[in-house]
N, C-alpha and C positions, 0 to 999 in steps of 0.2 A: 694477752693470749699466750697458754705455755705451749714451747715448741713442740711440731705434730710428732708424732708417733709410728714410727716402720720398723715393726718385727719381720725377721729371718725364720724361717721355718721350713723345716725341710727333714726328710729321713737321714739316718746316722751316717757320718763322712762323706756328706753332699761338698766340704767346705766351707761350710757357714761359716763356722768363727774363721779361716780364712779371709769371707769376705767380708766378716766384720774389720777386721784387723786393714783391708787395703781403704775401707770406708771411712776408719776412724783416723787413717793415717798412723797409727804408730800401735805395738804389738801390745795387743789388751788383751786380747784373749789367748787362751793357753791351745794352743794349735801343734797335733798331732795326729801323724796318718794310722789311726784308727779308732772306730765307731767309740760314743761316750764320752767323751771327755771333757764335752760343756755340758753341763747337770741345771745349771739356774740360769736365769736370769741376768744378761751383762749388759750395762748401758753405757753408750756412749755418746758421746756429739758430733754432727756431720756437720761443715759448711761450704754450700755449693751456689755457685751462682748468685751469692746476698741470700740466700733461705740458708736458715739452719733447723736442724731437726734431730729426735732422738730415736738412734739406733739401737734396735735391742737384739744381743746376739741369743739363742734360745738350744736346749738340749736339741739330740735325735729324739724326731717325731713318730714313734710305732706305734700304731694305730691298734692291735692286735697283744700286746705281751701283756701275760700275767705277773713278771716280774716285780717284784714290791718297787723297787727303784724306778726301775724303767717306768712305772705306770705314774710315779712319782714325777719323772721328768716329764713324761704328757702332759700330765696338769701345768705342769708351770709354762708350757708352751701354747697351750689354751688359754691361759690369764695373761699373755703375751699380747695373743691372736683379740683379745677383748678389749685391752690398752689400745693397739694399733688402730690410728689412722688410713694406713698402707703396709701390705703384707707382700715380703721378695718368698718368692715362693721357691725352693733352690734345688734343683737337678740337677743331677750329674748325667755329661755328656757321654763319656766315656762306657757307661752302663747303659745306656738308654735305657726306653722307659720300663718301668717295673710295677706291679700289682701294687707295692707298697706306694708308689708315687700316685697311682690311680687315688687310692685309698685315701689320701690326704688331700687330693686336690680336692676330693667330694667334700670333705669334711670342710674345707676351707669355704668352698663354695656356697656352704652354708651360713658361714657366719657374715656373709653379706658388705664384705668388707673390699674395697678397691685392691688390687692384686698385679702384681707385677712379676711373669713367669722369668726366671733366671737361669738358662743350661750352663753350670759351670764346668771347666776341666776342657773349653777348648784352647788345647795349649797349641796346637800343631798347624800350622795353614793349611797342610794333609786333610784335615779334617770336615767331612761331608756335610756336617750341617746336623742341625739341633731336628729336623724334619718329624721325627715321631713325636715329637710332646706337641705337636700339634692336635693330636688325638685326645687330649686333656680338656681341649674348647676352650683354655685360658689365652687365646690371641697369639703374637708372633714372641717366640723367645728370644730374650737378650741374650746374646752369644758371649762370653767373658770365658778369662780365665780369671780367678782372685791371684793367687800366686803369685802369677808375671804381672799382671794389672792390665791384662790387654780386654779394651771393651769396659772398662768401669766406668769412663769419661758418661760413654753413651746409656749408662744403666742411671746414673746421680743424672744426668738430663733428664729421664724419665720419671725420676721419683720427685724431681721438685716438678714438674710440668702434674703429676698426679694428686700433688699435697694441698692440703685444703687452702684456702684463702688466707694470705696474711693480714691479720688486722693488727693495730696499734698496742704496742708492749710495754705494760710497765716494767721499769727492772725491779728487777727482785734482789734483796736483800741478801748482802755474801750468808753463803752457809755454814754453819759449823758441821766439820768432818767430826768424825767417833770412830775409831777404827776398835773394831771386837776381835780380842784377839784373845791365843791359847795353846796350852797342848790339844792333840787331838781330842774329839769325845769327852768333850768339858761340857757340852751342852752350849755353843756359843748360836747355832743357827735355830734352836729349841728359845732362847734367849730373844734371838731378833722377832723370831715367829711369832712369839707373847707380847714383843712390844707392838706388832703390828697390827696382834690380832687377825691374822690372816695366814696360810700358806706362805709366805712371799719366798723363802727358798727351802731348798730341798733337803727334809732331816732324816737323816737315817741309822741306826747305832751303829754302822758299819766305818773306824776310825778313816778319814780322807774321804770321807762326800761331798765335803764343799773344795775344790778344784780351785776355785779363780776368786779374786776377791770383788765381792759384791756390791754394789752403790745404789742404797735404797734412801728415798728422801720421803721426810716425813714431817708435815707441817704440825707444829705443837705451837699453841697460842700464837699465832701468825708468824711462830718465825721459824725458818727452816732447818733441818738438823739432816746429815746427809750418815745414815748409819754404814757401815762397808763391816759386812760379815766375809772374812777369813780363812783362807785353810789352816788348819792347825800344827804347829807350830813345832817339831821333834826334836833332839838334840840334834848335831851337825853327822855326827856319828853314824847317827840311822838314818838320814836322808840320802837313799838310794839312787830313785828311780828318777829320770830325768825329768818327768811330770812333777814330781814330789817335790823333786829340787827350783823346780821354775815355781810351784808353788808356793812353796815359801818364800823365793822372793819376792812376790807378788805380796805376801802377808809383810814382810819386813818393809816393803816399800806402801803399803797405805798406812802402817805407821811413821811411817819420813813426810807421808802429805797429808794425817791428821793433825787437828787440833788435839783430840784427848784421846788415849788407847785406853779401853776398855778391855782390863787384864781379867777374863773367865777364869776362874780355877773349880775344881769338883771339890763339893764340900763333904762327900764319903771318901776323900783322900787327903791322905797328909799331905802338906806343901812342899812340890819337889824342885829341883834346884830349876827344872828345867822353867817354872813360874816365875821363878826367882831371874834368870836370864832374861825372859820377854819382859819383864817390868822392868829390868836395868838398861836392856835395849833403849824402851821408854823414856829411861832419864837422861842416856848419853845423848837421844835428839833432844831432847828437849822438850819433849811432848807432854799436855797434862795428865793424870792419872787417875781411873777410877775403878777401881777392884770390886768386880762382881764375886757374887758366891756361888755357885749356882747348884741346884739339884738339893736345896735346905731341905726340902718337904725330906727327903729319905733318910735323915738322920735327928730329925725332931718333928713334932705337930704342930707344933706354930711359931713364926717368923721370928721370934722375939730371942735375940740368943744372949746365949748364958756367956759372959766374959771367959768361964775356963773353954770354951769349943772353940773361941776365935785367939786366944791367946799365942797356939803354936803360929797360927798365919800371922799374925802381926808380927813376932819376932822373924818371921821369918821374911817380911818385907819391911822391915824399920829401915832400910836404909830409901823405901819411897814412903816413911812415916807421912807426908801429908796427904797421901791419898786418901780420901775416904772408903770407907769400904761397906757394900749393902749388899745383905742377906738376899736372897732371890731362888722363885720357884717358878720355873714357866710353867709345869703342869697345873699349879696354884694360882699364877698369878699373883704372886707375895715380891712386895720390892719393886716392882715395872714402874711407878708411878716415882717412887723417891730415888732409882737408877737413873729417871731420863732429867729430873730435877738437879741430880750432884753433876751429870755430866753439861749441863747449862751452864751452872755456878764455877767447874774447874775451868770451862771454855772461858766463861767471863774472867776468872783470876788470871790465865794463862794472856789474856789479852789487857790486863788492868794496866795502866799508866800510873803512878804516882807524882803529882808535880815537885818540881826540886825544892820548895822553901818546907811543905811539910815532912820530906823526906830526911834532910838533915838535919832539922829537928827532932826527929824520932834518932837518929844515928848520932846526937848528940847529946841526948838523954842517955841511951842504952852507954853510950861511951862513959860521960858520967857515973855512971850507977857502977859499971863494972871497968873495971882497964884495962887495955890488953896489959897482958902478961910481958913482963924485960925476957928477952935474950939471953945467954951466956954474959955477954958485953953490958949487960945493962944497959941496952938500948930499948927502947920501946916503941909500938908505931903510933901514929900520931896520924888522925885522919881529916884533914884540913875543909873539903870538898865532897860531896857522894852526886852521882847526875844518873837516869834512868834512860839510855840513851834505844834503846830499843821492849819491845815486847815479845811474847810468844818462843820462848818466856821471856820472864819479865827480867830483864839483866840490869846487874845495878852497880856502877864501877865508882871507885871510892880512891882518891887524888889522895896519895898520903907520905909520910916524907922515907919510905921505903916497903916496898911490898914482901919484900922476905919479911917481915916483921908480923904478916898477917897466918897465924897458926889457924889449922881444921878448927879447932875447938874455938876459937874468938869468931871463927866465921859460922858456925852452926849456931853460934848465941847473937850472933847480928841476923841470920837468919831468924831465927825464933821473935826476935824481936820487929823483924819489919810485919811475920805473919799474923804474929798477935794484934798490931793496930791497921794493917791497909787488907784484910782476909785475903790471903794468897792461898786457901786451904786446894785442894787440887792441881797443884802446878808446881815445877821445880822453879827454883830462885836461884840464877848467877851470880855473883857477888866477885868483883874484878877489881884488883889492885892496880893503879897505876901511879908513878912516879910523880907528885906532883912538880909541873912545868913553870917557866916562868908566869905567863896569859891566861895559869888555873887561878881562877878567883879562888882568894881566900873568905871563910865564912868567920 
């Protein structure tokens, strides 16, 4: 059975992502005093009492605005409210009650969903009592503050004593993470929306609407793929604003916990340095690579591109040459299908093992065929042993009778040659010189 379901929902700087953030235990959501600043969709995991469950933090709920965005965030708080098991309904104490909280309990009210009223912001033992959201007819309010943490014990008592029955779990299969990553208005959450075929987060041309980064899970042939749509990505220069700045760590950091970034670039744009940074970001973790294109449809009719329109981007990321790179149109739908396929395939490279007898094998041909190059001294290296002592990526350290002996260029051609017979096409490859030891076996 997958874990239940408790969306937050509440009008604008109730505290939600607050009291996502004390629920989840550690700062996920981007939390700042004023209205807007969670747009989508943010999940997390709770465990309380042996129940664990999944919390969903959700925008400001206005029941009333014409604003293209705002009406935007609605929806995605409705497709919340339709996920949810259990709905924390969230008020602020401080305000009491307001037409706009009227307004949403009704709505709530409708959707016939178990409900658990929340007065947040009482910070002060001054403070009189939650007494008017009684007029809501949603039962007694759990008194908190998120902030301080005072009262959350007694709110997670009530959400597991609400959540549905546990029954017997199979595990589930670890996920592969993808983290979508970009400059701004690359089209990355236009990207996720096509692969889900759904709304799932919030697009809008307006550069900076995706705020936090997002963890959408998405079963493809039984196995899970966890996509995390991004805020987009500016030089360091222009990152001002203290949201803007936490945002971007937030994007740098679901690439430190993917398996493969998915580097967005706009294909009505030349490749700018700053594409060039997020994929080298990419190689210094270590993470696999797979190069979207996106917005193809508006500089050709069909998906099929001509070697000279991708030429400048390729040189201009040859130094993550094994990344594959697929043409894509969300408007089209061109690419969705061979996108979710390369980032399988770099996951699987990025995780491949090679056993050590075919390995030095291969590293004893290549050696054969080509030699390193002598020194000044005419000395030369001599590689006695290679072992693949970890994954992700695939590291491969190589016992040899001096490691200054190993030049870029003998290691890019030992590279080519491991990619060529074990497909490591999507993934960077370590290639580590060590001294061989007395207890290194010799081959």
């Amino acid at each position: 059975m997958p874990r239940p379901v408790v969306a937050i929902v509440g009008r604008p700087n109730v505290g939600k992502s607050a009291l996502f953030n004390r629920l989840v235990g550690r700062r996920t959501a981007i939390v700042e005093d004023r209205p807007g600043i969670t747009r989508d969709r943010l999940y997390g995991t709770v465990s309380w009492r042996d129940r664990e469950f999944t919390l969903i933090d959700t925008g400001g709920y206005v029941s009333a605005s014409d604003e293209r965005l705002l009406a935007r965030v609605r929806e995605q708080a409705a497709r919340a409210v339709e996920d949810a098991d259990l709905i924390l309904f969230v008020v602020d104490a401080r305000d009491g009650l307001t037409p706009e909280d009227q307004d949403i309990a009704d709505y709530l009210r409708r959707s016939r969903r178990p409900m658990v009223l929340v007065a947040n912001k009482v910070d002060h033992p001054s403070h009189t009592g939650a007494y008017e959201f009684y007029a809501l007819g949603l039962g007694d309010p759990v008194e908190l503050s998120a902030i301080h943490g005072l009262g959350t014990n007694d709110l997670l008592d009530q959400i597991v004593a609400a959540l549905p029955e546990e029954e017997t779990e199979v595990p589930e299969e670890p996920a592969v993470r993808a983290a979508i990553v970009g400059r701004p208005n690359v089209g990355k959450s236009s990207l996720l929306n096509a692969i889900l075929g759904e709304e799932r987060v919030v697009v809008d041309e307006v550069p900076g609407t995706t705020r936090d980064a997002v963890d959408t899970v998405l079963i493809r042939d039984g196995r899970r793929l966890v996509l995390v749509d991004t805020a987009g990505l500016r030089r360091k220069a222009r990152i001002g604003e203290v949201v803007e700045r936490y945002s971007a760590g937030r994007a740098l950091a679901a690439i430190d916990s993917a398996d493969v970034a998915v580097v967005v670039v706009d294909a009505t744009q030349a490749p700018a340095d700053q594409d060039q940074e997020i994929a080298r970001y990419a190689l210094e973790k270590g993470r696999a690579c797979v190069i979207a294109v996106a917005k193809w449809d508006l500089i050709a009719d069909t998906p099929d591109a001509a070697p000279r329109l991708l030429a400048p981007l390729r040189d201009a990321m040859r130094f993550v040459a094994y990344a594959p790179i697929v043409i894509t149109s969300a408007r089209k739908g061109w690419g969705i299908a061979e996108l979710l396929e390369r980032v399988d395939q770099a996951a699987e490279a990025h995780a491949r093992r090679v056993a050590t007898g075919p390995l030095n094998r291969v590293l004893e041909e290549a050696e054969a065929a080509h030699s390193p190059p002598a020194d000044r001294h005419g000395r030369q290296l001599k590689i006695y042993y290679a072992t693949q002592p970890r994954t992700k990526p695939p590291t491969i350290v190589l016992f040899v009778n001096d490691p200054a002996l190993l030049p870029d260029e003998y290691q890019r051609y030992l590279d080519a040659k491991l990619r060529d017979v074990f497909d490591f096409e999507g993934t960077p490859i370590r290639i580590e010189a060590r001294p061989r030891s007395r207890r290194t076996p010799a081959v």
